[in-house]
C-alpha positions as CSV (number, residue, x, y, z in Angstrom):
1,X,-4.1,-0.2,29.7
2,X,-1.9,-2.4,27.2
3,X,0.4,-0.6,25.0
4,X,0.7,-2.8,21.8
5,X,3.1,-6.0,22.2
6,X,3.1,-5.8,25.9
7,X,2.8,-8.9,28.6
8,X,-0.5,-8.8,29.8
9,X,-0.1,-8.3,33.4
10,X,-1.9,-5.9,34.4
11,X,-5.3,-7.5,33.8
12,X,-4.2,-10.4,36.1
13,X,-3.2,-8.6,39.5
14,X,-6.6,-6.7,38.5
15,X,-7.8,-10.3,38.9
16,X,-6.2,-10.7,42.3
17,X,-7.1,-7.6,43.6
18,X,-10.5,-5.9,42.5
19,X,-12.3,-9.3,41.4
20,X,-11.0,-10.8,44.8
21,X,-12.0,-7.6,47.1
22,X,-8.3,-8.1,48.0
23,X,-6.0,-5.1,47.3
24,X,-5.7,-3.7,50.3
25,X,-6.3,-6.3,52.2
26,X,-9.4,-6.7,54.6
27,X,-12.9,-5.5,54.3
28,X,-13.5,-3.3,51.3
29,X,-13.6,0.4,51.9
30,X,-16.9,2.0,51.6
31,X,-18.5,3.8,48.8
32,X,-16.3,6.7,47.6
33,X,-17.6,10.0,46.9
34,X,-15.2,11.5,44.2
35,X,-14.5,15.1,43.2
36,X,-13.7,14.4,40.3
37,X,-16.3,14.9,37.3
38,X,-15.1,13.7,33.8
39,X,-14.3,16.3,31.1
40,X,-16.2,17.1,27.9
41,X,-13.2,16.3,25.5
42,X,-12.3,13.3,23.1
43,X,-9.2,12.7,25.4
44,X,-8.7,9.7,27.7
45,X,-6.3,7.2,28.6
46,X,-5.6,3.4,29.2
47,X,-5.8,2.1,32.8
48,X,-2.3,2.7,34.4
49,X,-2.6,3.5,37.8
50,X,0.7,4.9,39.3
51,X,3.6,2.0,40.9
52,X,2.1,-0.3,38.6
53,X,2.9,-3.2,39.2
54,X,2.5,-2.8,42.5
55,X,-0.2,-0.4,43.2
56,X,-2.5,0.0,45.8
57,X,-6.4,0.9,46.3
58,X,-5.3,4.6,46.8
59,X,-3.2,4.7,43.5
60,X,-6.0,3.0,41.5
61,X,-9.1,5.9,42.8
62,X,-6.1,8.5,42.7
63,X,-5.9,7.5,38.5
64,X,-9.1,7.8,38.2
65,X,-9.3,11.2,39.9
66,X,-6.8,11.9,37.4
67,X,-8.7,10.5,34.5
68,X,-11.4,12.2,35.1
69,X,-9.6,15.4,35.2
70,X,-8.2,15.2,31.9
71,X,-10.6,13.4,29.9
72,X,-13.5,11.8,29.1
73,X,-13.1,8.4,29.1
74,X,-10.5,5.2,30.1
75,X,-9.4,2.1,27.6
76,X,-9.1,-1.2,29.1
77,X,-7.8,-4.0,27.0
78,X,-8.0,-7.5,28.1
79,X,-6.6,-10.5,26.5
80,X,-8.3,-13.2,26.1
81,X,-6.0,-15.9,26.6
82,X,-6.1,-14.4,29.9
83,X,-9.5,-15.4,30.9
84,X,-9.9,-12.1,33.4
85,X,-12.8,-12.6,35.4
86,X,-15.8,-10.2,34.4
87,X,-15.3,-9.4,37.9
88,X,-12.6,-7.2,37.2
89,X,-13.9,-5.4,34.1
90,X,-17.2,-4.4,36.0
91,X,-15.2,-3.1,39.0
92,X,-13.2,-0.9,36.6
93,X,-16.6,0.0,35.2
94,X,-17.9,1.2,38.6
95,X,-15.2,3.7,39.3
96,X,-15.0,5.0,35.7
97,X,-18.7,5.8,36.2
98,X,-18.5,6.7,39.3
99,X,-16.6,9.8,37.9
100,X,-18.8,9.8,34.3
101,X,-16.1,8.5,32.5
102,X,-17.0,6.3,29.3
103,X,-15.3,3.0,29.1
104,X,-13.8,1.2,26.4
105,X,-13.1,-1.8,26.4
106,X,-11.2,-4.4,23.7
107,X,-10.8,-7.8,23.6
108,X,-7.6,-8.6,21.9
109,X,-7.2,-12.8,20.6
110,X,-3.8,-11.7,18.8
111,X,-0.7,-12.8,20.5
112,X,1.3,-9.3,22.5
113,X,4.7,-11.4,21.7
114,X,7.0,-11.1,19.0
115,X,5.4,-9.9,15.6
116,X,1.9,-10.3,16.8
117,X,0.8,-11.8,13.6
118,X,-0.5,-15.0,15.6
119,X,-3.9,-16.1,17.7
120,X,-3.4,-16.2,21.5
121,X,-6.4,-18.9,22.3
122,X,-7.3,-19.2,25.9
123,X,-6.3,-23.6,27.3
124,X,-9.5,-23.9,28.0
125,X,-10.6,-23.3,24.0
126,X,-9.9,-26.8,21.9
127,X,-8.0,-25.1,18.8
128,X,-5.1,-23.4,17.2
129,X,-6.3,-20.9,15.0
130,X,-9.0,-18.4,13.8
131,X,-10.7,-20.5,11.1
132,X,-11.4,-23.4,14.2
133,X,-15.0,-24.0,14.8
134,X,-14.2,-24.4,18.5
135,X,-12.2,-21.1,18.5
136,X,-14.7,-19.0,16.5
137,X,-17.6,-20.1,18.7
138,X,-15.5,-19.2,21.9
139,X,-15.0,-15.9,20.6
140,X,-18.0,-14.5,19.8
141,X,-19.3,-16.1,23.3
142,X,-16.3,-13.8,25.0
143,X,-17.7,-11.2,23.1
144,X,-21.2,-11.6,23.4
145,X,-20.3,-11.5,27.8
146,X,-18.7,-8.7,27.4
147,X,-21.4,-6.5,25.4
148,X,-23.8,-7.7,27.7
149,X,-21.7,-5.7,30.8
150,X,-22.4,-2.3,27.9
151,X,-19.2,-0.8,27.0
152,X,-19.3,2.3,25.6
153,X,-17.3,0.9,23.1
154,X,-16.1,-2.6,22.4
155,X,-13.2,-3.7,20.5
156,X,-12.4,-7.1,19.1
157,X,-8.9,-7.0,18.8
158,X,-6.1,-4.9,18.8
159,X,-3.3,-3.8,15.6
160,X,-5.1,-6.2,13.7
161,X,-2.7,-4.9,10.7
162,X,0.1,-6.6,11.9
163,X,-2.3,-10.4,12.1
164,X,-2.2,-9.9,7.9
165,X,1.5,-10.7,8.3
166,X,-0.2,-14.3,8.3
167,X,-2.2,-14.0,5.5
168,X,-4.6,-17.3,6.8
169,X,-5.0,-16.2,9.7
170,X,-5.8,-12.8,8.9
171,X,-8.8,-13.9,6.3
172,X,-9.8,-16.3,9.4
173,X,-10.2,-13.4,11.6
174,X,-11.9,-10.9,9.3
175,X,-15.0,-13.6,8.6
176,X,-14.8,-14.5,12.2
177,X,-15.4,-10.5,13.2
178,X,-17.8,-10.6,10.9
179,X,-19.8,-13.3,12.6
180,X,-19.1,-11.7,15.8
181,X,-20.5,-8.1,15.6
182,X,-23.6,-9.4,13.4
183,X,-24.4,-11.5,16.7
184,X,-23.2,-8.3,19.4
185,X,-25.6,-6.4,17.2
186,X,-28.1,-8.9,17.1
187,X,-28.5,-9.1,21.0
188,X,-27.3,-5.5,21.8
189,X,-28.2,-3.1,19.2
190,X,-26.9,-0.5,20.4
191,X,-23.6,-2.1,21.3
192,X,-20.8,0.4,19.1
193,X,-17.7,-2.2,18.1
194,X,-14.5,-1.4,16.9
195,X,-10.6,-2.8,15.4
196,X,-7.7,-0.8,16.1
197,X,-4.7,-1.0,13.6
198,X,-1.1,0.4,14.1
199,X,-1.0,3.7,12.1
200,X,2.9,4.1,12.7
201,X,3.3,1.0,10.7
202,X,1.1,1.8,7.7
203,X,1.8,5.2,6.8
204,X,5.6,5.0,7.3
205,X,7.5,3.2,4.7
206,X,6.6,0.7,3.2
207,X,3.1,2.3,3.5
208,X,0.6,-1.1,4.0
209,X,-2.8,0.2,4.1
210,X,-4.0,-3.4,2.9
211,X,-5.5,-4.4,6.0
212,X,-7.2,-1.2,7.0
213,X,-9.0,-1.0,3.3
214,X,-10.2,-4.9,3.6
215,X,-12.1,-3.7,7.1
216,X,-13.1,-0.7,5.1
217,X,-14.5,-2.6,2.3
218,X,-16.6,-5.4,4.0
219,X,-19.7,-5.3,2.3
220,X,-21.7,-6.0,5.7
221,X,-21.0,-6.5,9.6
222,X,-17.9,-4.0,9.6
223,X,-16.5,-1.9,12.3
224,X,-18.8,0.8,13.7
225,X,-15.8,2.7,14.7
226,X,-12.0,2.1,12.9
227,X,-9.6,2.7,15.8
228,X,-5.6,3.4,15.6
229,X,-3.0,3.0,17.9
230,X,0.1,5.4,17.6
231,X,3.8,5.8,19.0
232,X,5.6,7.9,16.8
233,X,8.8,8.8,18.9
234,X,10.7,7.0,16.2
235,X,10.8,10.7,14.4
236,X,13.1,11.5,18.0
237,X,11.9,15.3,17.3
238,X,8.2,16.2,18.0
239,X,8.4,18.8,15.5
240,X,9.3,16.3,12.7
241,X,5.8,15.0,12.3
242,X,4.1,15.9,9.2
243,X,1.1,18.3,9.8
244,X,-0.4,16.0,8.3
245,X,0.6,12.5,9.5
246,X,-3.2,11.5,11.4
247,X,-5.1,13.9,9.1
248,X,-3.7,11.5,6.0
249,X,-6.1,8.8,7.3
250,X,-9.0,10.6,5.7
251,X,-8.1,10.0,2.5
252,X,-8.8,6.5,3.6
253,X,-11.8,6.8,5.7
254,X,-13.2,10.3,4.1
255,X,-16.2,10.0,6.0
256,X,-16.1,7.1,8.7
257,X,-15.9,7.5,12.6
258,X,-12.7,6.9,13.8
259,X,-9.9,7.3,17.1
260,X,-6.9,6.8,18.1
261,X,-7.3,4.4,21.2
262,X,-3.7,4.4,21.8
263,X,-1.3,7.6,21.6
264,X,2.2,7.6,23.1
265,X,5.8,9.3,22.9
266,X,8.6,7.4,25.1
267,X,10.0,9.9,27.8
268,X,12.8,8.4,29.9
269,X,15.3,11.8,30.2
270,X,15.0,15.6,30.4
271,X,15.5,15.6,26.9
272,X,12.8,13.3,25.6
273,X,10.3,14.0,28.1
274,X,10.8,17.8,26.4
275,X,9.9,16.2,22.9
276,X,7.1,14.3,24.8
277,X,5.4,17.8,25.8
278,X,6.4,18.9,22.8
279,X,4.1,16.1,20.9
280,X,1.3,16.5,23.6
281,X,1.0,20.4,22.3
282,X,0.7,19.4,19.1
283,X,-2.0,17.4,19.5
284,X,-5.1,19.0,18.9
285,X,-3.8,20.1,15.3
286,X,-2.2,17.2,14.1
287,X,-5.6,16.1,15.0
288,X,-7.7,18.4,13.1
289,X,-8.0,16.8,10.1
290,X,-8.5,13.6,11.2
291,X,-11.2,14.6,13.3
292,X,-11.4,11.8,16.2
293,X,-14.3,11.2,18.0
294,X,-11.7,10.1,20.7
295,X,-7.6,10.2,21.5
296,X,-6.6,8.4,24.0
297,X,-3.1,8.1,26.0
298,X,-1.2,4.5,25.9
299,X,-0.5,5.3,29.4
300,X,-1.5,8.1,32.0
301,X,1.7,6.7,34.4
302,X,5.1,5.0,33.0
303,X,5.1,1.3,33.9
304,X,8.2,-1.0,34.6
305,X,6.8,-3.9,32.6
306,X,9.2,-3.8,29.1
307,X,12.4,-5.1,28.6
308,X,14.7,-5.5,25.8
309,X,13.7,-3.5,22.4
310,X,10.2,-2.9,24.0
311,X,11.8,-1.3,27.2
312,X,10.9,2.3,25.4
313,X,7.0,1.5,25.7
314,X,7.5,1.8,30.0
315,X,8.1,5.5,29.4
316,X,4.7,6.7,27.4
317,X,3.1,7.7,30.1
318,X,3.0,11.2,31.3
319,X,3.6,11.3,34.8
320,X,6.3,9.0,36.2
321,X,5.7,5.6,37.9
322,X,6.2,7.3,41.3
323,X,3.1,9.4,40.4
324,X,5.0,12.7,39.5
325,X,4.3,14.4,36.6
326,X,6.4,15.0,33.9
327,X,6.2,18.3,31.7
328,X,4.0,16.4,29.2
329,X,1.0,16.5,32.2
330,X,0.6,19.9,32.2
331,X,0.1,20.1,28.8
332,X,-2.1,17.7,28.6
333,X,-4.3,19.2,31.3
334,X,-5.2,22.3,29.6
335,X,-5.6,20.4,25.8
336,X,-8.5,21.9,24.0
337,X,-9.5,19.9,20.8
């Protein structure tokens, strides 16, 4: 879980509870057997267990369950100016195999604040910026620890579109991803790595698709899989959206793999949360043309995490914080792509 622009909480009480053996207090409890089998579909979702932010044990294996019951796999982004113990990711690893779930997992240095067109370096890295030897280094280390716990997918970084805002840093980062998946692949062949960019923000005016074609057109060491996150509830009206607003992508990438690792609608009132079911049934045509290998909810459960303009974001998910569903859940239950 991390919808974009977000504080990066999560990851942290993660850090206090799973890596620590401490969420429910006491001795852990012993090996589960789930019911739960994951299904054969390209959807998933992001780690969001319901109460977040305070959850328990239960709530965490109960979104799983759920996980499983929708989809094929869960998205877990960490930040890495966060530092979060691999501890944590292989306990989230456990119970999403536990249920056959896939995991995907992205590791985002671009700054969740503000216009996110700025690295977020870890204190303990000696640097400020992408083009640092220190910084570039520490990177592909991160990286290289987390392909060696083999994600089924790795990312290395999140809405990278919005880092060419700062056009420096952008050209920084693209040679620096270079360098890192040339060395993931080096060590772990078979290691799949991925980008995600903000689709909302390129194909709706002023249509930017700059970014996307300079990953596109790397001559060598470029993305194995071109990822897109997505939160179009700015058309207020599901039925609004083009038929073909994530087909359009293909004239782009006409024959690369690509998903969507992060699809949302804001649902806060009987109204929205219509539209938001509304969205959900649309989904497997407004996917058609794009073809996906995976689509992939911002959030299974809303979150009370946003405040300000980014309050909206709490509200993606598609059962409420308290665990209840929201029409949007049935829907996406019986979803056949």
């Amino acid at each position: 879980m991390r919808p974009p622009r977000t504080a990066p909480l999560l990851p942290i009480l993660l850090a206090l509870g799973l890596a620590l053996g401490a969420c429910g207090g006491g001795e852990a409890d012993p090996p589960e057997v789930p019911p739960v089998r994951a299904k054969d579909t390209p959807l998933g979702t992001g780690v969001s267990p319901a109460h977040y932010p305070a959850f328990t044990d239960r709530d965490l294996d109960d979104f799983f369950d759920q996980a499983a019951g929708i989809g094929s796999h869960v998205v877990f982004i960490e930040e890495w100016v966060d530092e979060v113990p691999d501890a944590v990711v292989r306990a989230l690893m456990a119970k999403a195999a536990a249920r056959g779930l896939a995991f995907h997992l992205y590791l985002s240095p671009i700054a969740v604040s503000g216009s996110r067109d700025t690295p977020a370096i870890p204190p303990s890295v000696a640097g400020t910026g992408f083009g640092d030897a220190t910084v570039r280094a520490a990177f592909t280390a991160k990286a290289l620890q987390l392909a060696a716990l083999a994600p089924d997918l790795l990312g290395l970084a999140t809405e990278v579109n919005l880092l060419a805002a700062n056009g420096p840093e952008f050209a920084a980062y693209v040679s620096l991803f270079q360098a890192t998946i040339a060395a993931v692949h080096a060590q772990h062949p078979s290691q799949r790595c991925t980008v995600s960019f903000q689709w909302d923000r390129m194909i709706l005016p002023p249509q930017d698709f700059s970014a996307l074609v300079t990953f596109r057109d790397l001559a060598a060491d470029g993305p194995d899989v071109f990822a897109f996150t997505t939160y179009p509830h700015v058309f207020g009206q599901a039925a609004l959206l083009p038929d073909e607003y994530y087909a359009a992508v293909r004239a782009l990438l006409p024959t690369q793999e690509l998903g969507f690792s992060e699809v949302g609608w804001s649902a806060s009132d009987d109204a929205s949360r219509a539209e938001q079911a509304a969205f959900w049934a649309r989904m497997p045509a407004l996917m058609e043309g794009a073809s996906p290998s995976f689509v992939s909810l911002s959030l299974l459960h809303d979150v009370t995490l946003f405040t300000g303009p980014l309050e909206p974001l709490n509200h993606t998910g598609v059962r409420r914080v308290d665990g209840s569903p929201k029409p949007a859940w049935d829907v996406v239950r019986g979803l056949v792509f």
